[in-house]
C-alpha positions as CSV (number, residue, x, y, z in Angstrom):
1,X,55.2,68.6,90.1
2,X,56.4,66.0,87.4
3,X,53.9,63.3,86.0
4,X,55.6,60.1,86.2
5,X,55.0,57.3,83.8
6,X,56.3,54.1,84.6
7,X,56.4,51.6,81.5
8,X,56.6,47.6,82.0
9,X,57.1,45.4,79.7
10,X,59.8,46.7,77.0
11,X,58.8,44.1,74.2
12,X,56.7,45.0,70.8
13,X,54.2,46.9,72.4
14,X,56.1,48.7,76.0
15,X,59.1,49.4,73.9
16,X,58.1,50.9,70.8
17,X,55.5,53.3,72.5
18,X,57.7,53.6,76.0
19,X,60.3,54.4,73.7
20,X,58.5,57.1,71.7
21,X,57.6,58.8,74.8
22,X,61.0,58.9,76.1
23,X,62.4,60.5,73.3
24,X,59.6,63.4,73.7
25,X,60.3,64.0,77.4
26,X,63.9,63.5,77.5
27,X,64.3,67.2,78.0
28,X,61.3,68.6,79.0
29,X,61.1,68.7,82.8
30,X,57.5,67.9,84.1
31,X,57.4,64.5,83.1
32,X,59.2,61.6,83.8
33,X,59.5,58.1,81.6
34,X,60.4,55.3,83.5
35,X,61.1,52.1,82.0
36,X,60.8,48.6,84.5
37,X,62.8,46.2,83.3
38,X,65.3,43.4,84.5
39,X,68.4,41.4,83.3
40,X,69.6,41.4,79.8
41,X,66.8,44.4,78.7
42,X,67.8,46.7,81.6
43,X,71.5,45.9,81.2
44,X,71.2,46.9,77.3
45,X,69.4,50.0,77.6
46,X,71.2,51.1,81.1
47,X,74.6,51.2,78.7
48,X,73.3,51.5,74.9
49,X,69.7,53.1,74.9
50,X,66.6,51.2,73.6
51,X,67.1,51.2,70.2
52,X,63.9,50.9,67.5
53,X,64.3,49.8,64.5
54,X,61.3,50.1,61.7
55,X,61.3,50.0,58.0
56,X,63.1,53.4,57.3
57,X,64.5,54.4,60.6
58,X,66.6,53.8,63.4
59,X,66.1,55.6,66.4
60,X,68.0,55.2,70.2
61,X,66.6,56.8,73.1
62,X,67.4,56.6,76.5
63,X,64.6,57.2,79.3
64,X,64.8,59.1,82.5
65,X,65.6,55.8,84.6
66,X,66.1,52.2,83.9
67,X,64.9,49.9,86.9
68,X,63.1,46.6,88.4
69,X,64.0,48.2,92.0
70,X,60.4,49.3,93.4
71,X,62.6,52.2,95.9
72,X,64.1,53.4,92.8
73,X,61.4,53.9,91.0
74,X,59.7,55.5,93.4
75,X,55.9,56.6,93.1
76,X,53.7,56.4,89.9
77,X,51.0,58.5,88.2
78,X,50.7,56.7,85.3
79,X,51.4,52.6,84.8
80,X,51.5,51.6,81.2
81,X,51.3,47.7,81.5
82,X,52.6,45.8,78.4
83,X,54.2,42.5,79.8
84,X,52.6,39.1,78.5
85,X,49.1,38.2,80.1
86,X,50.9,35.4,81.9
87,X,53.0,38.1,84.3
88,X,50.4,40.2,85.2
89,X,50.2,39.4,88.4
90,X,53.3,38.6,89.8
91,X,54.7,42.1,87.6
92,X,52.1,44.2,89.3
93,X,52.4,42.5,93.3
94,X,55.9,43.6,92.6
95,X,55.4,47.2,92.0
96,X,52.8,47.7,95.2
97,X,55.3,50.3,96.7
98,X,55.1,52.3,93.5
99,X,51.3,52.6,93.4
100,X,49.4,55.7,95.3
101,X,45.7,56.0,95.6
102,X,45.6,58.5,92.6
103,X,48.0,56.2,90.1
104,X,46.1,55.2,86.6
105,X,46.8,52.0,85.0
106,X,46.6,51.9,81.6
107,X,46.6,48.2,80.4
108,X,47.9,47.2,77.0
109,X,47.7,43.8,76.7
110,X,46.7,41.0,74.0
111,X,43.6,39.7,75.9
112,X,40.5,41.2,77.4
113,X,40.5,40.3,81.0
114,X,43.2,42.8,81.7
115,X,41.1,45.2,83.9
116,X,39.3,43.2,85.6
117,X,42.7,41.1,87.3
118,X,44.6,44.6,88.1
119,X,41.2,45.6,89.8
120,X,41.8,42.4,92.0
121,X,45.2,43.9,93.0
122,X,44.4,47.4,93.4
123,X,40.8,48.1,93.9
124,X,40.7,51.2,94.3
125,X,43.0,52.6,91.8
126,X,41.8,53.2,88.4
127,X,42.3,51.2,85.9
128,X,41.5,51.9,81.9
129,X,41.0,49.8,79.1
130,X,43.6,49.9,75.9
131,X,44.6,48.0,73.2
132,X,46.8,48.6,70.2
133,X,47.3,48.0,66.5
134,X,51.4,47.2,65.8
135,X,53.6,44.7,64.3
136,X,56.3,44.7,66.5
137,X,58.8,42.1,68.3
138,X,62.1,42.4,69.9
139,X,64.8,42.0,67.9
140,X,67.5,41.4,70.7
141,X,67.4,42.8,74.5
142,X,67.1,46.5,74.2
143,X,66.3,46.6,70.7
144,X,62.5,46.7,68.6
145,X,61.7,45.9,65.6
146,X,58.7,47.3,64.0
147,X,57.5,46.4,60.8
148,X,54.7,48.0,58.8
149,X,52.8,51.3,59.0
150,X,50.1,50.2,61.8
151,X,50.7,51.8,65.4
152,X,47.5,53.2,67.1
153,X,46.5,53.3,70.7
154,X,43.1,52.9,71.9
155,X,42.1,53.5,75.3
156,X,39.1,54.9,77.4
157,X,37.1,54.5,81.0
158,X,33.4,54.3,81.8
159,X,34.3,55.7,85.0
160,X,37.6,57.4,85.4
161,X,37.2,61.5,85.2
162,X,37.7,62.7,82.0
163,X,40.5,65.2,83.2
164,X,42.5,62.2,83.8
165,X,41.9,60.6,80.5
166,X,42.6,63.9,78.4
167,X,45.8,64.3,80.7
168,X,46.9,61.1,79.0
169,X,45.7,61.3,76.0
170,X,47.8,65.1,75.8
171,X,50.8,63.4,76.9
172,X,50.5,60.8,73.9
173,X,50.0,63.4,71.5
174,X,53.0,65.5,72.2
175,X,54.9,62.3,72.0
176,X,53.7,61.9,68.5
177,X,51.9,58.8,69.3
178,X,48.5,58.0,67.2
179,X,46.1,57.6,70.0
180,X,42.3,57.6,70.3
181,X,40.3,58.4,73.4
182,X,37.4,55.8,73.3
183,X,33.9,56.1,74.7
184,X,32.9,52.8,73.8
185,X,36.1,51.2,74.9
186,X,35.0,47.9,75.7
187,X,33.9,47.1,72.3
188,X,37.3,48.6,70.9
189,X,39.1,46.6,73.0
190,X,37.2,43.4,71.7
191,X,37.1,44.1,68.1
192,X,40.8,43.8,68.6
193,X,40.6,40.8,70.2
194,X,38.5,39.1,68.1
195,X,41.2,40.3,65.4
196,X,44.3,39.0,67.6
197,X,42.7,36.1,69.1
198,X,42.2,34.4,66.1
199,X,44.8,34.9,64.7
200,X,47.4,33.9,67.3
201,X,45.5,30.9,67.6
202,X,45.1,30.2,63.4
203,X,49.3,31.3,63.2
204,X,49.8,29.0,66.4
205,X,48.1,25.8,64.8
206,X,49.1,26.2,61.3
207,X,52.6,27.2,61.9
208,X,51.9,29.8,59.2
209,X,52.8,33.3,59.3
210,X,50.0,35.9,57.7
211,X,50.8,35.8,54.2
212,X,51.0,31.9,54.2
213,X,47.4,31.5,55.7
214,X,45.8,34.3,53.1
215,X,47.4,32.5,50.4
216,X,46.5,28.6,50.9
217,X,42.4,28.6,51.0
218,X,42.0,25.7,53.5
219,X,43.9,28.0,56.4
220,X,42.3,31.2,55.8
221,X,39.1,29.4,56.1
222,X,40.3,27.9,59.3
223,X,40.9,31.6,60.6
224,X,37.9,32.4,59.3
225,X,35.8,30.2,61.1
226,X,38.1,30.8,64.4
227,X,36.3,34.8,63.7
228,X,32.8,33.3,63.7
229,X,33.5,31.7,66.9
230,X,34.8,34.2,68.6
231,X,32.2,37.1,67.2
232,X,29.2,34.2,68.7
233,X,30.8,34.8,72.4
234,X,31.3,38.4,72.0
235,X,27.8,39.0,70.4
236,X,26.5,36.3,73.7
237,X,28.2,39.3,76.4
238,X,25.6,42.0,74.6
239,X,28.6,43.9,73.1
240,X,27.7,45.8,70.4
241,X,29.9,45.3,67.1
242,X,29.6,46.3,63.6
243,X,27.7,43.7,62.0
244,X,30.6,43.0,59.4
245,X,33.5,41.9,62.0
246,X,34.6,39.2,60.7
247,X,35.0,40.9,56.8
248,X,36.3,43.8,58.9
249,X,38.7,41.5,60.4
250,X,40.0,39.7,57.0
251,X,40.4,43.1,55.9
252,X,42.9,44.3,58.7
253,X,44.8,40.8,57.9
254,X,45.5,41.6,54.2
255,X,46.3,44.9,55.1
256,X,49.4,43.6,57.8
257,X,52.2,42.7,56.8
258,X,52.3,39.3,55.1
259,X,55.8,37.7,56.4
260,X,54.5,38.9,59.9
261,X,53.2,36.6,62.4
262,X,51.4,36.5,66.2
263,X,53.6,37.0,69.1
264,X,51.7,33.6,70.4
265,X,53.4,32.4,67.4
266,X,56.9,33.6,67.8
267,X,57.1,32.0,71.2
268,X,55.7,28.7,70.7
269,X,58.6,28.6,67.7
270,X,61.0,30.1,70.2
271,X,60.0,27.5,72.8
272,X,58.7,30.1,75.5
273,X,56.0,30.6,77.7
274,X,52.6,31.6,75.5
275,X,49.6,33.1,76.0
276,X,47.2,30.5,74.8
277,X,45.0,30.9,78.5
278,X,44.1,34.2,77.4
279,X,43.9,34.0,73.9
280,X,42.5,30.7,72.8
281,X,41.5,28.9,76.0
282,X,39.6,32.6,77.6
283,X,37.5,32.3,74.4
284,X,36.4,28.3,75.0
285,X,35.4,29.4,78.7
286,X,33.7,32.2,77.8
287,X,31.7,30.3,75.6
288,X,30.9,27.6,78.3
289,X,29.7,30.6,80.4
290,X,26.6,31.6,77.8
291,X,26.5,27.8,76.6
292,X,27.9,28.4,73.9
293,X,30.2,25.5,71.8
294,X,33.3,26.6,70.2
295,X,34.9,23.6,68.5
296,X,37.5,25.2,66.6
297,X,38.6,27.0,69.4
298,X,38.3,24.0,71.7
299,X,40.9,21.6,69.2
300,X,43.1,24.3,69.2
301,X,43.5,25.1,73.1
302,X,43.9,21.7,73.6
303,X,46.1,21.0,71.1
304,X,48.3,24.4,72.1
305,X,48.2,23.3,75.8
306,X,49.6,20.3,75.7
């Protein structure tokens, strides 16, 4: 029987790791890589490959199948889900006919609420928790840029057997990708958040990419104080952090890449669709929820949202 891994959303995140694992399955038998994608993306990689680029290599892979056609694709064991928070439900209605009672969804996106909305959809399927550390974009349809050393997965379940997690986390490794099974995943995921959240928002609202908001003192206190807020709502929820977030965060953002911005960022300057609901406004309602004031957050959402 072959394990079949379907991966949507072939941006930063789908691409570079989808594309990773189809390049250690291509020839090996029991498993399958299934990338769903549509238009310009599945045209380029249906007659060139994906190709990724990073800082020393360039690599083209092709997977098993290219497709957006749920009767194509045919049933699921695995879902990787990597499309922007804003598609996550109309991506996931569409792909009803590929899911079976036994399929695992493995979420990977920027914000936190991930689980909880594919639970909505699928109830009784189960659904993990995930995150990554990357800096990657695309460069052009079919093609990913990565920049930097940074590309970890994360990922765990309070409740999902662990035969099913190690199953994963196997597949991952022969695929050479970096990838930690959590137990205390929901404080992973957040610790990530708190990292991405303020800084798609900070990047957003300064129109500053990293190394321009470490190096003027005004913005990286602005980020700064973006962390504080955000680690107050996440310490409200009773999640357990390291005490030192916030240094641990300013840490991670000297260590990335300074010409290297949020994806929030990219699209507001590419005039797209963004993710400031999940990543700047979630943060302002989560805060109303424990009565909580966020103020920094708040200008920024509103500001963002216009």
């Amino acid at each position: 029987m072959k394990t079949r891994i379907g991966i949507l959303g072939l941006g930063g995140v789908g691409g570079y790791f989808g594309g990773l694992l189809a390049k250690a399955y291509k020839s090996i038998d029991n498993v399958e890589i299934i990338f769903i994608a549509r238009g310009e993306t599945q045209k380029a990689i249906t007659e060139s490959g994906l190709k990724i680029v990073t800082d020393e290599t360039e690599t083209v892979v092709f997977p098993d199948l290219v497709s957006n056609n749920p009767e194509e694709i045919g049933i699921l064991d695995y879902l990787i889900c990597a499309t922007k928070t804003y598609d996550i439900e109309e991506s996931l209605t569409s792909l009803k006919d590929c899911v079976k009672a036994e399929t695992v969804f493995l979420p990977l996106y920027n914000g936190v609420d991930a689980q909880e909305r594919i639970k909505k959809i699928f109830p009784k399927n189960e659904v993990l928790q995930g995150c990554v550390y990357i800096v990657s974009m695309i460069f052009s349809p079919g093609t990913i840029r990565k920049i930097g050393f940074y590309e970890k997965v994360f990922f765990g379940s309070k409740t999902t057997p662990f035969a099913v997690l190690e199953e994963l986390h196997i597949i991952f490794e022969k695929a050479k990708i970096e990838s930690y099974l959590v137990e205390n995943i929901e404080e992973t995921v957040w610790e990530k958040f708190i990292f991405i959240s303020a800084l798609a928002s900070a990047t957003s609202y300064l129109n500053q990419n990293i190394g321009q908001i470490l190096s003027n003192s005004e913005s990286k206190v602005t980020y700064i104080e973006l962390l504080h807020e955000i680690e107050d709502v996440a310490r409200a929820k009773g999640l357990k952090l390291p005490h030192d977030i916030v240094a641990q965060s300013v840490v991670k953002l000297e260590k990335s890449p300074k010409e290297a911005t949020s994806s929030m960022h990219r699209d507001l300057l590419a005039g797209k669709n963004t993710e400031v609901i999940s990543l700047t406004q979630f943060v302002v309602n989560e805060g109303k929820k424990y009565g909580l004031k966020t103020p920094l957050y708040e200008k920024i959402a509103a500001i963002l949202m216009k």
